[in-house]
C-alpha positions as CSV (number, residue, x, y, z in Angstrom):
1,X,75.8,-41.9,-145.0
2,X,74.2,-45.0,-143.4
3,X,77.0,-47.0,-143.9
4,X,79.8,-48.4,-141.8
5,X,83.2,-49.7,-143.0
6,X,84.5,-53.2,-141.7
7,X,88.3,-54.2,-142.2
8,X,90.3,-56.9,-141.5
9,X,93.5,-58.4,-143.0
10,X,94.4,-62.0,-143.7
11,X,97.8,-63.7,-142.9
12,X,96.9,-66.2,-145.0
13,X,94.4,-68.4,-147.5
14,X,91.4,-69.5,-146.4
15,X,87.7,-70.2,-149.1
16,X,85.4,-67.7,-147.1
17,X,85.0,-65.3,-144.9
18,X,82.1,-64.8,-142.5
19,X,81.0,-61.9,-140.2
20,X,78.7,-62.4,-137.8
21,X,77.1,-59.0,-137.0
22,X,76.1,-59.3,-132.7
23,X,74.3,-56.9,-130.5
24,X,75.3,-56.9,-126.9
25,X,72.4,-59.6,-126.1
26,X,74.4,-61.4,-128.1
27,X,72.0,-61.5,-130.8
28,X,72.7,-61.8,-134.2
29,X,71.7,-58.7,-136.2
30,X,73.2,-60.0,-139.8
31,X,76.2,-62.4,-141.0
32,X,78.3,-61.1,-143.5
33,X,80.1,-62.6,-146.4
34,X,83.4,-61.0,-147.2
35,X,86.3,-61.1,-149.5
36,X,89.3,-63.4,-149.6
37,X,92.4,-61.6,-150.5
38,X,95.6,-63.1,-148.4
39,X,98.4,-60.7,-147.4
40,X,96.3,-57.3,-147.6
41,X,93.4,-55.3,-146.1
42,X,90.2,-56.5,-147.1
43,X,86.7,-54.3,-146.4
44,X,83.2,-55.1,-146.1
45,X,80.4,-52.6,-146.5
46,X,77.3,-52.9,-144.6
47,X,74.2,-50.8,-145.0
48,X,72.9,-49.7,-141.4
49,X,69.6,-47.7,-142.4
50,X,67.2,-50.0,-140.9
51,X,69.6,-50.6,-137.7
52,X,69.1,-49.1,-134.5
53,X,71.7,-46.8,-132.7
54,X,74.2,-48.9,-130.7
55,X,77.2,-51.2,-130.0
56,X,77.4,-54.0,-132.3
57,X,80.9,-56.4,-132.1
58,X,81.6,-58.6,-135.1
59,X,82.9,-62.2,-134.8
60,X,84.7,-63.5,-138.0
């Protein structure tokens, strides 16, 4: 399963949601567009086939 799993909860409204997807360079590998929902866990799916084996941080 090339996938990972990327969850985060809002404490309140906001229009978008944006995660930008760094290597430790500090490079950006991909931004991510996620869902909105206030008050509850939201998820974002990213597909990591063509991504090579490492640590990645994510900064919303």
């Amino acid at each position: 399963d090339n996938k990972t799993y990327i969850r985060y909860f809002l404490n309140g409204t906001t229009n978008e949601v944006i995660i930008k997807i760094l290597d430790l360079s500090g490079e950006m590998v991909i931004e991510l567009r996620g869902t909105t929902n206030p008050k509850t866990e939201n998820e974002i799916v990213w597909d990591v086939t063509d991504v090579q084996s490492g640590v990645y941080y994510g900064v919303v």
